[in-house]
C-alpha positions in Angstrom: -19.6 0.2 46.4 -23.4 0.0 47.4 -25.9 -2.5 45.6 -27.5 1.2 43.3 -24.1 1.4 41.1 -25.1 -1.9 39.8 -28.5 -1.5 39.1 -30.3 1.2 37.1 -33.1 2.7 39.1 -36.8 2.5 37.1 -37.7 6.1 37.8 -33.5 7.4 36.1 -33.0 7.2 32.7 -29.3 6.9 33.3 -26.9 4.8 35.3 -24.8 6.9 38.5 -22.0 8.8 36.7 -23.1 8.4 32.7 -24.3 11.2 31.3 -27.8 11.0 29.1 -27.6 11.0 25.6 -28.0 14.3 23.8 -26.9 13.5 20.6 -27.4 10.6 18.0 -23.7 11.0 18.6 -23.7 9.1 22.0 -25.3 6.3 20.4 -22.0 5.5 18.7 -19.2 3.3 20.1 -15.7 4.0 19.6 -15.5 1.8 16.5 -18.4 3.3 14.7 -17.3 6.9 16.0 -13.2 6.2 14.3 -15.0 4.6 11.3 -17.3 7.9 11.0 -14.6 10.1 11.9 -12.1 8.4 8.9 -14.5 8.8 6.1 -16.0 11.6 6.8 -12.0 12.7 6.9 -10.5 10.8 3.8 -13.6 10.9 1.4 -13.1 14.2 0.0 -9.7 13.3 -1.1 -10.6 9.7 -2.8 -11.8 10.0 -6.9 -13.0 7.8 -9.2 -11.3 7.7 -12.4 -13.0 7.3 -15.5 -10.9 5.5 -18.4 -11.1 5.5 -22.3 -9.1 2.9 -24.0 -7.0 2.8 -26.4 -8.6 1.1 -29.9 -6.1 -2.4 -30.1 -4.1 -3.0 -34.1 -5.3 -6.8 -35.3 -3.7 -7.9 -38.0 -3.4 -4.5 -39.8 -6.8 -3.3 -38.7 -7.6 -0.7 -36.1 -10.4 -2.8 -33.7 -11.6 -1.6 -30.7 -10.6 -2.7 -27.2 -13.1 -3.0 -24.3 -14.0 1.0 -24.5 -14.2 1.3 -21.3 -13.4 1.2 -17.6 -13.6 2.6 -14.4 -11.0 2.4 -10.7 -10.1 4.2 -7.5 -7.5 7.0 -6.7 -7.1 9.7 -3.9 -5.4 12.8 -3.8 -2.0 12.6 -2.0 -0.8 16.1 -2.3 -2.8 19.7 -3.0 -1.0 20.2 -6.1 -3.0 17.9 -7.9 -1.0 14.3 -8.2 -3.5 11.0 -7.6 -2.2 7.7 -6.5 -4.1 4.8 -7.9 -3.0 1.1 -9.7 -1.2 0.8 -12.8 -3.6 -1.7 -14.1 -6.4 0.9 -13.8 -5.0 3.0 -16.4 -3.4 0.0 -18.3 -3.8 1.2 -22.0 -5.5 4.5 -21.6 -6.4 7.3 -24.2 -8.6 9.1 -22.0 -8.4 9.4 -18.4 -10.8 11.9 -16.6 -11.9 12.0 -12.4 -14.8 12.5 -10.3 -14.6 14.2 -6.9 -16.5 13.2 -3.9 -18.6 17.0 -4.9 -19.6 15.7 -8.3 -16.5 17.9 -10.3 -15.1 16.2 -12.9 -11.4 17.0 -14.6 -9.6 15.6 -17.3 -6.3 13.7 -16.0 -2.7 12.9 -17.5 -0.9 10.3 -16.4 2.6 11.3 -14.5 4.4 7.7 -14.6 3.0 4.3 -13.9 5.4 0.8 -12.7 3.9 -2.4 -13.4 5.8 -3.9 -11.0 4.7 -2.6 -8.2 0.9 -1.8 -9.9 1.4 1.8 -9.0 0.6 5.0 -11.0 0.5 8.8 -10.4 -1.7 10.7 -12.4 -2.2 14.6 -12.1 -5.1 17.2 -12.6 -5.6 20.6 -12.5 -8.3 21.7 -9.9 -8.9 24.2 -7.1 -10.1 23.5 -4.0 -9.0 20.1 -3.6 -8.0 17.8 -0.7 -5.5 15.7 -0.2 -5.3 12.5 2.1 -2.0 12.5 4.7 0.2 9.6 3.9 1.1 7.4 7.0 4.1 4.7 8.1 3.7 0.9 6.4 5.9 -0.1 9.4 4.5 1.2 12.4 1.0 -0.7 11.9 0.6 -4.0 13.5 -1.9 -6.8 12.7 -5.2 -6.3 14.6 -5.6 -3.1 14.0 -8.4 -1.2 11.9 -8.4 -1.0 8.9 -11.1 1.0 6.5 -11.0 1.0 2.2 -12.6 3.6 0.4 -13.4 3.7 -2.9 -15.8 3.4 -5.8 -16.8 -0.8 -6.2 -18.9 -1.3 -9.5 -19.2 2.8 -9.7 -21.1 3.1 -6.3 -18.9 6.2 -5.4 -17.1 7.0 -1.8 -18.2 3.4 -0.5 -16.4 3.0 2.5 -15.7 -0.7 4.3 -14.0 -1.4 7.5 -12.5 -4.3 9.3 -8.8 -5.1 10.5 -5.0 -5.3 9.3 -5.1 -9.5 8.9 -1.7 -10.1 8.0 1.9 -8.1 7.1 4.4 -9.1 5.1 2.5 -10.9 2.1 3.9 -11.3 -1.3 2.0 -11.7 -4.3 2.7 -10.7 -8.1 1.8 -8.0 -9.7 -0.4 -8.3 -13.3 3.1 -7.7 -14.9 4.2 -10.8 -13.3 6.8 -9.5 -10.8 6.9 -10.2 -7.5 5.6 -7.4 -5.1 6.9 -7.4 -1.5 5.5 -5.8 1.8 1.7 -6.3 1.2 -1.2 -5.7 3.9 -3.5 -8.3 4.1 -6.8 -7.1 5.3 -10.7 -8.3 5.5 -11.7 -5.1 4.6 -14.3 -5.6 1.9 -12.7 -5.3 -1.7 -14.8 -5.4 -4.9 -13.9 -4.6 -8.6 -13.9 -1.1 -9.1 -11.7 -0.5 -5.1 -8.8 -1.0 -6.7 -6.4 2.2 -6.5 -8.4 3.2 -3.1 -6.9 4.0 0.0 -6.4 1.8 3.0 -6.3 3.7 5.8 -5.8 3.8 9.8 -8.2 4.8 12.7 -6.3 8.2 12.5 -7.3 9.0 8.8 -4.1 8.2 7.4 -2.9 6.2 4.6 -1.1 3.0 5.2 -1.9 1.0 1.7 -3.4 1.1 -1.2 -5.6 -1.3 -1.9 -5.0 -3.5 -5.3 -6.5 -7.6 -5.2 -8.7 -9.9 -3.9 -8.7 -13.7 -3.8 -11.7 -14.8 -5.6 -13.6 -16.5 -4.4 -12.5 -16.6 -0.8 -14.1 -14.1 1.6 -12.1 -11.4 3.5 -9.0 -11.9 1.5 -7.8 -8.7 0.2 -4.6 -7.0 -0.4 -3.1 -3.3 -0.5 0.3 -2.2 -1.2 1.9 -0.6 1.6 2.4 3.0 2.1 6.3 3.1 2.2 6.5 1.7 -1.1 4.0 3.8 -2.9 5.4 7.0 -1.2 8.9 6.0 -2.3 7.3 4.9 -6.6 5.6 8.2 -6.7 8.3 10.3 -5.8 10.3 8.5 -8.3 7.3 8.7 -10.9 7.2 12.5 -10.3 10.4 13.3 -11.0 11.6 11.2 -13.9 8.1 9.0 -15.3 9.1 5.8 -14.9 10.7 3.4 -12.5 14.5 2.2 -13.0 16.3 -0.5 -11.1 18.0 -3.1 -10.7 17.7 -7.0 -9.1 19.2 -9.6 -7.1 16.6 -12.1 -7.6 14.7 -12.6 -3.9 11.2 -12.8 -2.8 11.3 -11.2 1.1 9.7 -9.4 3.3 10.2 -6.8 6.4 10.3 -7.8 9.6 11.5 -7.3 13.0 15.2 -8.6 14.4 15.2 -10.2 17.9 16.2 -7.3 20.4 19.0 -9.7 21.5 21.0 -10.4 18.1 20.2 -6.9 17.3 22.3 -6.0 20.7 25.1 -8.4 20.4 26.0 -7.3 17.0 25.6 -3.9 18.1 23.0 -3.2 14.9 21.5 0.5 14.5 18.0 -1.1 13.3 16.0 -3.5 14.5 13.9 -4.5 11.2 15.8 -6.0 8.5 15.0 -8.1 5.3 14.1 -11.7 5.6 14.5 -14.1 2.1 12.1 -15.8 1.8 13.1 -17.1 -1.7 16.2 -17.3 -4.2 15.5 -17.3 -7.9 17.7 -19.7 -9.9 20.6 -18.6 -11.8 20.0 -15.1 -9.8 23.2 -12.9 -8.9 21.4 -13.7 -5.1 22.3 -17.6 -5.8 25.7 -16.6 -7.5 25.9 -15.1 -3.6 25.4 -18.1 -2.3 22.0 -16.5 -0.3 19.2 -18.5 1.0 16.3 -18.6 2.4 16.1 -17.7 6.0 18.7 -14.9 5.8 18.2 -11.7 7.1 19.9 -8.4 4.9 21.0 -6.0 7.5 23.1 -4.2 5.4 24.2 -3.4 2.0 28.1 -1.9 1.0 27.8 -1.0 4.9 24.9 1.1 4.3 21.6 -0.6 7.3 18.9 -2.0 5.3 16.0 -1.7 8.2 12.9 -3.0 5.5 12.3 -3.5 1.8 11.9 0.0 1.0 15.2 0.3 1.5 16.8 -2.3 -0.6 14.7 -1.1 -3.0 16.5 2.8 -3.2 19.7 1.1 -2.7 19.3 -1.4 -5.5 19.5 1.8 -8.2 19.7 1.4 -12.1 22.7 2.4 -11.5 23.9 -0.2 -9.7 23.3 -2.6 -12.1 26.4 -4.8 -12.9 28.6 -3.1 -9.8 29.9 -5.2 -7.3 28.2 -4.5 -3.8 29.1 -6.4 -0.1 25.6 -7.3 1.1 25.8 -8.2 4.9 23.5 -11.1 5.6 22.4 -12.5 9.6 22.3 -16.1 9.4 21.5 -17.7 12.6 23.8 -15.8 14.7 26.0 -15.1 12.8 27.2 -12.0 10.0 28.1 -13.3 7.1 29.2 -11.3 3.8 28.8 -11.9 0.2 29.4 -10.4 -2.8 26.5 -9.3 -5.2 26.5 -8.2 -8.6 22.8 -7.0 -9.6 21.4 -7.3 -12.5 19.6 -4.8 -14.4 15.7 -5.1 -14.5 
């Protein structure tokens, strides 16, 4: 290589091989191009929802609440259902949504679940987008991550920074434990919450829900898989039903050798990561440290699917849960418990 391909020379405006910049566009490195490219993308699909609530009884009198309040959602599919938190419509009369355009609709809510602080509302409008849901599992720790939403009413704000952590728990406002949560540093303020976290491709892999005040870059979302799997239930029957074991866990991945010697068809499962007391999980004798591969032979790969397996319905049957402790299979009987 000769000494001019590492110099620029004074009279070119361009190095050998680069191409001079026509556009503003060439400016832009690939970061700022996939951040551009995602909002410019999701934005038209992300609403803020406007919320009236409901005047609180005191003692025999009708008082008012807060009046007020205000959240995050996005379109999820064209015919007009909205994913945002359950604590954003907590104890709404009125619920009503602002497009990215400026239109503005009147909502009902579909179904919300505490639990998870999900909710599904719907409206009726033409010409709407919708944001493509992605895969919770398939994203790794590192990668980008952008929020949009409305913080303190300053619509379509959009934030970027990186996936920080997988697997988190933390309770919902309803005091149950939620599993599977993305930990990001994507900058969350009051008024995100119900907003979409989404990948460098413009799909959906959370939706974003907390912050730890008053640490920085601390912010949660819940994953994708598990808000794809409460609205579908939400959609078709309002409300969430199902029953417990009693564990705090989370997904994650199986070494490729114990998933070869016991000749598993999944290489995720579901670590414990706690027992409650007096839970039909301790009746099981389960701990900490075991890893649910299976439940009444059926593979669990990740906590979505204990989740559909652990039904109402199930509630009070006896199921064989498969556990990998060590290196070893072990089974136990479970009995859930209605929740």
């Amino acid at each position: 290589m000769q000494f001019y391909d590492y110099i620029k020379n004074d009279n070119d405006s361009t190095y050998p091989g680069e191409t001079s910049p026509a556009t503003d566009g060439h400016l832009l490195d690939a970061y700022s191009r996939a951040v551009t490219a995602v909002a410019a993308q999701v934005s038209p699909s992300v609403v803020k929802i406007d919320v009236q609530l409901k005047q609180a009884a005191k003692k025999g009198r009708r008082t008012r609440g807060s009046g007020s309040g205000s959240g995050s959602g996005f379109i999820f599919d064209k015919s007009g259902f909205i994913l945002t938190n359950s604590h954003v419509i907590n104890n709404a009369a009125k619920l009503s949504v602002t497009l990215s355009d400026g239109r503005e609709y009147r909502a009902r809510l579909v179904g919300d679940d505490p639990a998870t602080d999900l909710a599904v509302l719907h409206m009726d409008a033409p010409e709407i987008s919708a944001a493509p849901l992605g895969d919770s599992q398939s994203i790794q720790v590192g990668q980008l991550a952008i929020a949009i939403g409305n913080p303190y009413g300053f619509q379509c704000t959009v934030t970027a920074g990186v996936v920080s952590a997988l697997g988190r728990s933390m309770r919902s406002y309803s005091g149950r434990l939620i599993d599977d949560i993305i930990q990001t540093d994507a900058a969350l303020n009051p008024g995100n919450s119900g907003g979409p976290l989404v990948d460098s491709q413009g799909k959906i892999i959370g939706v974003n829900t907390a912050v730890i005040l008053p640490a920085q870059g601390i912010c949660f979302a819940i994953a994708v898989n598990t808000a794809r799997y409460i609205s579908g239930e939400l959609i078709r029957n309002g409300r969430i039903r199902r029953s417990r074991i009693g564990i705090a866990a989370q997904t994650v991945k199986i070494h490729p050798n114990l998933v070869q010697f016991h000749e598993l068809t999944h290489d995720h499962g579901v670590l414990v990561l706690d027992v409650d007391d007096d839970s039909p999980a301790a009746t099981a004798s389960l701990a900490a440290g075991d890893m649910i591969v299976a439940l009444d032979d059926v593979p669990v790969s990740g906590i979505d699917d204990l989740h559909r397996l652990l039904s109402a319905e199930k509630a009070g049957q006896p199921l064989m849960i498969q556990v990998l402790r060590k290196r070893s299979i072990l089974k136990r009987l479970v009995i859930p418990e209605a929740s």
